[in-house]
N, C-alpha and C positions, 0 to 999 in steps of 0.2 A: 673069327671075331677077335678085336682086340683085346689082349688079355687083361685084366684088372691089374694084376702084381705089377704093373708100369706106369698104374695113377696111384698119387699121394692123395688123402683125405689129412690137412690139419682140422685140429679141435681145438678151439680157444676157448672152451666155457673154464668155469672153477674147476669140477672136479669129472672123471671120467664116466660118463652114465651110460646104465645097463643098455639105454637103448640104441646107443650106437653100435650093438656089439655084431647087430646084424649085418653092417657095413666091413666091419672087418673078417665076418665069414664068406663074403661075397669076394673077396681075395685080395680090396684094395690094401695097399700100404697106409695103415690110422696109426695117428701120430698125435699126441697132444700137449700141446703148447699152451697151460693158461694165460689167461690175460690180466684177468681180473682175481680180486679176494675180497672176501666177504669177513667181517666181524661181528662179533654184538656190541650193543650200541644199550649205555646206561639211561635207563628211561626217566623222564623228569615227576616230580612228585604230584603233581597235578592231574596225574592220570589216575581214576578210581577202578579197578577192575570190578570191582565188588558193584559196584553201578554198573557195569555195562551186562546188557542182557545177552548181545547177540556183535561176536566177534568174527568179521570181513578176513579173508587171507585173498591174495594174489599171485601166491606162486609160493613151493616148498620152499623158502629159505623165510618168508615170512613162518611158518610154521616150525619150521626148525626153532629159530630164534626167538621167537614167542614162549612155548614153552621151555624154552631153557633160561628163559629170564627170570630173575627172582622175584619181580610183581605178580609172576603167573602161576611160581609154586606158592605163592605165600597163602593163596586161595584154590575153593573146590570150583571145578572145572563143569563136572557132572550138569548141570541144568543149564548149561550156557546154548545158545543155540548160534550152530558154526556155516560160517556163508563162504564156499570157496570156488574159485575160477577154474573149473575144470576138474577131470578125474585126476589128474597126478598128485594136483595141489592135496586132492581128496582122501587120494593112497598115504600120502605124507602124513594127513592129519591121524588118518588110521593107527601109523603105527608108533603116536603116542595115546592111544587106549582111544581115540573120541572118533563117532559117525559125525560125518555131514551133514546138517541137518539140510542142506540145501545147497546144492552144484549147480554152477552155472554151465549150460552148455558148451558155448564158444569162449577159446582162450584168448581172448581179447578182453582187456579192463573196460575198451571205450566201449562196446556192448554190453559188458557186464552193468552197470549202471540200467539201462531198458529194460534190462531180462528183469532183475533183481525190481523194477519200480511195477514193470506188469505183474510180477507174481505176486506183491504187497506183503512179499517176509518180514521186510523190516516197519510194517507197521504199530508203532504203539511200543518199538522196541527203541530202548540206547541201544546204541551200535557202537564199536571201536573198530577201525580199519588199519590193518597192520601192511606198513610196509617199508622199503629201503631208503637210503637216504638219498638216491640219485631221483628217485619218484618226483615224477609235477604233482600240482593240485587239482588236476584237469576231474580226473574220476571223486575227488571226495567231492568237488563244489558241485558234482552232479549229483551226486550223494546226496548232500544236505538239502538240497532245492528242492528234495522230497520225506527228506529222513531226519532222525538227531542222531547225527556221528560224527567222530570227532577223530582225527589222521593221528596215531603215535609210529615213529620211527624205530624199531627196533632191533636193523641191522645195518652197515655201512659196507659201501662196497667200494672199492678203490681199484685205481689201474695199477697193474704191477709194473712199475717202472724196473723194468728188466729188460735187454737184447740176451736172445738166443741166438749162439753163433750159428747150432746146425739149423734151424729154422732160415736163417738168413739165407744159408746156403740154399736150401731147398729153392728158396724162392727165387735165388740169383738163378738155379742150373733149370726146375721141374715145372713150373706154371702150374703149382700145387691146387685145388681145388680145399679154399678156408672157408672151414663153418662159423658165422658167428649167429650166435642165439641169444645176443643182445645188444642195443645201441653199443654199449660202456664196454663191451668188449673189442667191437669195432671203433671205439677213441682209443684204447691201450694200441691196439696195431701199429693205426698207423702212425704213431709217436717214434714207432721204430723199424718200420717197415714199408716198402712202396705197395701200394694196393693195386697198383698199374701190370705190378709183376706176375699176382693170383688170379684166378677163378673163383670172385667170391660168390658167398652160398650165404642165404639168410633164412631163418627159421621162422621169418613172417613178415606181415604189410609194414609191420611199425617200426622194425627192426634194417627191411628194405627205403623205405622211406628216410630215417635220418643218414643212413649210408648215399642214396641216392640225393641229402641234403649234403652231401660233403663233397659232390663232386663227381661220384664215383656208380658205377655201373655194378649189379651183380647178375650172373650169368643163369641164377636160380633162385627163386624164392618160392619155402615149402607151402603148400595150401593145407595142411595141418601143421599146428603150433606146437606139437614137441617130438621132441628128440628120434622117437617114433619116425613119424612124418616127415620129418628134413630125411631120415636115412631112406624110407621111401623113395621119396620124392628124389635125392639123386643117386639111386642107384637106378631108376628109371630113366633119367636123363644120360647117364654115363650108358646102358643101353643101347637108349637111339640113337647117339652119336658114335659110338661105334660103328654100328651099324649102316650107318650115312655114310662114314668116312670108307666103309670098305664098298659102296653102291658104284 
């Protein structure tokens, strides 16, 4: 079989997570090149925490930058009741002291709204829905049509206007196989790199979808939504094709 140590795996998320670690015990070459950065973002005054009963996350960096904002220390947390997209978002919340009160199965936002209106959480509840500044409106206006919550921004992400020379390289000599695990990672790319060059890799439908709206083909996209999942998911395909190419 082909050996691993002769494929590159690029990572272009922000920062390097535990769950690719499996990818690099499988013997490829992981490499990580971010794309994108994230900040906090100063909240406007019109937002009452102390009114909202029941606070929305979407992904760890919502939670991150949530409680590290000063509107969130300035109040007690304890009775608030917490609605998030999946278990990781959930882990996240965990480890600043708070249980979920309510996980939504599938890590998808645009299901999240169904899940969340059949189980009737947010009824009779203010809600605040925490999320980044690249976000549409698509999930609150689905929100609202059944709920009172109201979208605050509390983290900004930006593309790192940066060229990596070795990166470059790679892609001129190896036909790397790049993960991106979000639209906004996949705009930083290709601002300095040809997509024509890689094997790209998408961490899900939505993420495949604006990539596949730019033009461009990926060669994999995970059926579970994190970090987990994508390393699954291609180290199964790096696998069979192996295995095809030596039949």
């Amino acid at each position: 079989m082909k050996s691993n140590n002769h494929i590159t795996v690029i990572l272009t998320n922000e920062n390097f997570e535990k769950g690719f670690l499996r990818l690099r015990r499988s013997g490829v070459n992981l490499l990580h090149f971010p794309m994108i950065k994230t900040s906090s973002r100063k909240q406007n005054s019109n937002i009452d925490l102390k009114d909202k009963e029941c606070i929305i996350f979407t992904s760890k960096n919502g939670v991150k930058y949530f409680f590290t904002d000063s509107l969130a220390k300035e109040i007690k947390m304890d009775e608030k009741f917490f609605v998030c997209i999946g278990k990781k978002t959930a882990q996240k919340l965990k480890e600043f002291g708070f249980e979920a009160s309510y996980v939504c199965k599938r890590n998808y936002s645009k299901f999240m709204s169904d899940e969340i209106k059949k189980s009737g959480v947010l009824k009779d509840k203010k809600s605040l829905l925490v999320q980044g500044s690249l976000s549409d409106n698509s999930l609150l206006d689905s929100l609202i049509s059944f709920s009172n919550t109201q979208k605050a921004i509390f983290y900004n992400t930006e593309l790192l206007n940066k060229k990596y020379d070795d990166l470059e390289k790679i892609c001129q000599k190896e036909e790397p196989y790049v993960i991106f695990t979000s639209p906004s990672s996949f705009d930083s790319f290709i601002n300095h790199y040809d997509p024509k060059k890689v094997n790209i890799v998408s961490i899900g439908n939505t993420t495949s979808s604006h990539i596949n709206g730019k033009g461009f083909d990926t060669v994999l996209t995970s059926k579970m939504q994190s970090f987990e999942g994508i390393s699954e998911s291609l180290m199964a395909f790096l696998k069979e094709k192996s295995e095809y190419e030596l039949s």
